[in-house]
N, C-alpha and C positions, 0 to 999 in steps of 0.2 A: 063573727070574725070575717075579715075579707079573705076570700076562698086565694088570691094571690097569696096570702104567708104562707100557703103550702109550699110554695115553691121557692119561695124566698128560703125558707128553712133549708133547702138545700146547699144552696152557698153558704149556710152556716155549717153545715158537717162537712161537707167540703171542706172547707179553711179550715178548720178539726183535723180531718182526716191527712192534709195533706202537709200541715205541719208533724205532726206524730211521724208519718211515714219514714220521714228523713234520718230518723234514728232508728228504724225496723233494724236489729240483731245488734244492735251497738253497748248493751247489755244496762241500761239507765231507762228505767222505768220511768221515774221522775221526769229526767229533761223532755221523753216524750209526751209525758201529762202535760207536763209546762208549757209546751211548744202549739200542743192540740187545744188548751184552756185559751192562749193570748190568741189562736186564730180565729175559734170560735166568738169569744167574749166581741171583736172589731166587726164580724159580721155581724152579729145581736144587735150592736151599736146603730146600724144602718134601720134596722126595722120601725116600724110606721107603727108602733105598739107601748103599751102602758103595761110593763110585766113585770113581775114580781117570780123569781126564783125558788122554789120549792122543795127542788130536789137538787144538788148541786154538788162542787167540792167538798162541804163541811159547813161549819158555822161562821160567821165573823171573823172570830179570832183563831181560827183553823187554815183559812183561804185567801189571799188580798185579792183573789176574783172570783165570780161564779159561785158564792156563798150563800146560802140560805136566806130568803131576806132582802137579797140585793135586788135594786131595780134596774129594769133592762131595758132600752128600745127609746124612741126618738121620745114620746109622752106626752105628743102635742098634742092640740083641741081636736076630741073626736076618735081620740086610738082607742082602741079597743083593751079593756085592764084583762089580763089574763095572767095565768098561772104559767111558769115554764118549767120544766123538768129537762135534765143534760146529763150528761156519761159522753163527757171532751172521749176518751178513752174507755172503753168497756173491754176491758184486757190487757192492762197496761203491760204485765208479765211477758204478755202474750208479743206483744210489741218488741220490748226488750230483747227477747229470745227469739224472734224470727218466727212465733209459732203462728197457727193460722187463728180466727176468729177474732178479730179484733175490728170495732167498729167505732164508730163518732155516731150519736143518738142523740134527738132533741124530741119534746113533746110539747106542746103549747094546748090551752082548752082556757075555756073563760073562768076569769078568777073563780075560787071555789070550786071547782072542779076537778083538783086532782090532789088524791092524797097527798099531804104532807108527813109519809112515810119517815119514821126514826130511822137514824143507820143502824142497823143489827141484822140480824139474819129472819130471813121467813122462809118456811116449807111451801113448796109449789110447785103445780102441778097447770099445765097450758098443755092443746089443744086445738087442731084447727077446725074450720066451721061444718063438717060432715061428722065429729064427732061431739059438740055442742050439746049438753044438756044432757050427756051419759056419764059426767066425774062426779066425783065426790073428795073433796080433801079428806072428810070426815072417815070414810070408806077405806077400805084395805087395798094396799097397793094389786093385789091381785084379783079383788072385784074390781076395781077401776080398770085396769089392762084388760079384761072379758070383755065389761062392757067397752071399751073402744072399740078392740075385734071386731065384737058384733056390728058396731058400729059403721064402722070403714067396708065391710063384708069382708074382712081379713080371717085368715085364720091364724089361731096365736102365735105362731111361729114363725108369720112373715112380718109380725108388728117387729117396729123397731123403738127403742126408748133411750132417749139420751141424758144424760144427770154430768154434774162435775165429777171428777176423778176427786174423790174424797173420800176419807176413814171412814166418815159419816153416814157415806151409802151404801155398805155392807150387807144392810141387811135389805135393801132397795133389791141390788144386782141378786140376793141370794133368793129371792122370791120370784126377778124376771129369770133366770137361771132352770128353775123348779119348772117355771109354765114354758120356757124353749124360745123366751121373747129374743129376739137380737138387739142386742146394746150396744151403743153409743159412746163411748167417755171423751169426756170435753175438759184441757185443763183449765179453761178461765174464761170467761165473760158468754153470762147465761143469755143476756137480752136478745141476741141474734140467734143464739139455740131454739128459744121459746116462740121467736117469733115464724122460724123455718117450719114450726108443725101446719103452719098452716098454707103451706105452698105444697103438691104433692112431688113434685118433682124434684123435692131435694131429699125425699124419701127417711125421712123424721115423724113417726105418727104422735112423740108424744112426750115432753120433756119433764120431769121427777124431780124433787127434792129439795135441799136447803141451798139458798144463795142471800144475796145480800136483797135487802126491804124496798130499798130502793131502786132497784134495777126491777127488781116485780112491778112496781108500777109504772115505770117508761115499760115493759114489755107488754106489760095491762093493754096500756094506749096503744100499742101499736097492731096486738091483738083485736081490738075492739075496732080499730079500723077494719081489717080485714074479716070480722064476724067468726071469729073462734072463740072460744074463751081460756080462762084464766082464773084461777083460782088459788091465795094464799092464807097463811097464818103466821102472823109472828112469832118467832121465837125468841125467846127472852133464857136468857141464859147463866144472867143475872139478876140480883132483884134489883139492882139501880135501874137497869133496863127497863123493866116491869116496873117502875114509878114513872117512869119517863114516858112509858103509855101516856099511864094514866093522866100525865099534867098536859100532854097533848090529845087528850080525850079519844085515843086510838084503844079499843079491847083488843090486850093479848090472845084473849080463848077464842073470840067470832073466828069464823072463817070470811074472809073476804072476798068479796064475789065483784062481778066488773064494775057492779056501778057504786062500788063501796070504792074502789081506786079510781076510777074513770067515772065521773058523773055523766049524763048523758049522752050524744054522741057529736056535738060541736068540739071536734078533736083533730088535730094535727100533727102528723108525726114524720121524722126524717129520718135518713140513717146514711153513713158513707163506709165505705169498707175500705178498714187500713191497710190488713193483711185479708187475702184469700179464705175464706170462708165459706161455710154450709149457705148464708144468705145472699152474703155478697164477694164478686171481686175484690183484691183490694187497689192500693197505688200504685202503677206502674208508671216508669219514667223513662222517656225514651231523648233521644239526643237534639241538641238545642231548644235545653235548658225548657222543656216538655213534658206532662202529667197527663194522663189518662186517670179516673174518677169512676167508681158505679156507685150508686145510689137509687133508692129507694124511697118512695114520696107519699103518703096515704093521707085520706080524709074520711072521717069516718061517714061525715053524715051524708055523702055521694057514696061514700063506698069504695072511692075511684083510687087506685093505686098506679105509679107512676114509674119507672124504671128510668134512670138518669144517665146514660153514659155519656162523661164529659171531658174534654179537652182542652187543658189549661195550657196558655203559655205562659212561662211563669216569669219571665222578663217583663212582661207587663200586669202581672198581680203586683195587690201589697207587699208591705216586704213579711207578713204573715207567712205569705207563699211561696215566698224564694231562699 
């Protein structure tokens, strides 16, 4: 893939991010999906690429864009067929209500290359790259936290671990609780959680638990950019669910490990911050009709991570961006 769509990918969460923003606390989830989908979808539009959607809004008859399936990018002679992964919104709630961690995410990698993840929920556990090859999903929440410790040369009571605010993690907190770990609750959009364990400065060693299937793998890729890991399992909670593996030839039981979600390391990954967040700033708007932007830019097979702070006028953007 040409090393440029890294950065091209920016201007796609960008127009993501910067549509969403305009309804930050206006209490409509929706209009701000709607608004972060059509801005993203016209930047997609622009790209020099033969791509096919993987991880998206929904299916077909779920989404009239950004759906499962759909193709993306100019498709002329010579583009590169790749897979895309999108979260217009990874927080939509979060948007709605003014809360922080709210991001626009894109992943791209050559077709066949990235799961094509069911929507349901997967258990997950992510990591950044000094604590690499010390997890175990399979492992007990409280060997896994020792060995990170050990890991980071922490001792357990200055690791920190952050999971959603959910019923579900009860018994997560009651075990980091027991060992004196410091914890984190987050109320919505894990991809930016997952991907802060691997930055030390935002002081996240290590993110836990059940979130949605799909947002595990855009955080897989962005993880694998930056040489952490990352590690899930589906859960099926259903048995429709648990046939609907099966017809898409995904095991409920494996544990899935990076290159089960992220095949190789021809990978691309964006990100823009809606609202203020563990990873990122989000949109700030300052007077005549002005946006300030931060974003986040990775490739995996450099390694190279990019930090974006942008400056929109927005009288002269599409009208995505006004």
């Amino acid at each position: 893939m040409d090393r440029n769509l890294a950065l091209n990918l920016a201007r796609v969460t960008e127009a993501a991010a910067l549509g969403a923003a305009k309804y930050m606390g206006r209490g409509d989830k929706n209009i701000a999906d709607q608004a972060a989908v059509d801005g993203m979808r016209s930047m997609l539009d622009t790209l020099n690429i033969d791509g096919t959607v993987v991880i998206g809004e929904g299916e077909m008859d779920e989404a009239p864009m950004l759906y499962i399936g759909e193709k993306i990018g100019k498709a002329g002679d010579g583009c590169s067929k790749v897979d895309i992964a999108v979260d217009p919104v990874d927080g939509t709630n979060c948007v709605a209500k003014g809360l922080p961690n709210a991001v626009a995410v894109v992943a791209v990698a050559p077709e066949g290359h990235l799961l094509n993840a069911p929507d349901m929920y997967m258990d997950k556990i992510a990591v950044g790259p000094k604590a690499k090859g010390v997890i175990d999903l399979n492992a007990s929440v409280k060997e896994n936290l020792v060995n990170i410790a050990k890991a980071l040369n922490k001792n357990i009571t200055d690791l920190t671990v952050t999971m959603l605010d959910r019923e579900r993690h009860e018994g997560i907190i009651k075990d980091c609780r027991e060992l004196g770990v410091r914890i984190k609750l987050f109320k919505e959009g894990d991809v930016a959680a997952a991907i802060a364990t691997c930055f030390e400065d935002r002081g996240i060693d290590v993110m836990l638990g059940i979130g949605g299937a799909p947002e595990g793998v855009i955080a897989a890729a962005a993880i694998k950019c930056l040489g952490g890991e990352f590690q899930g399992k589906l859960v099926p909670y259903e048995e429709e669910e648990r046939e609907r593996c099966k017809k898409m030839g995904v095991d409920c039981d494996k544990i899935l490990r990076m290159d089960d979600l992220v095949k190789g390391n021809e990978v691309f990954f964006a990100a823009t911050g809606i609202s203020d967040g563990d990873l990122l700033k989000g949109v700030t708007y300052y007077g005549n009709n002005m946006a300030i932007t931060h974003s986040v830019v990775m490739r995996a097979e450099t390694g190279t991570i990019r930090f974006i702070e942008a400056i929109h006028k927005l009288d002269q953007k599409p009208e995505y961006a006004k």
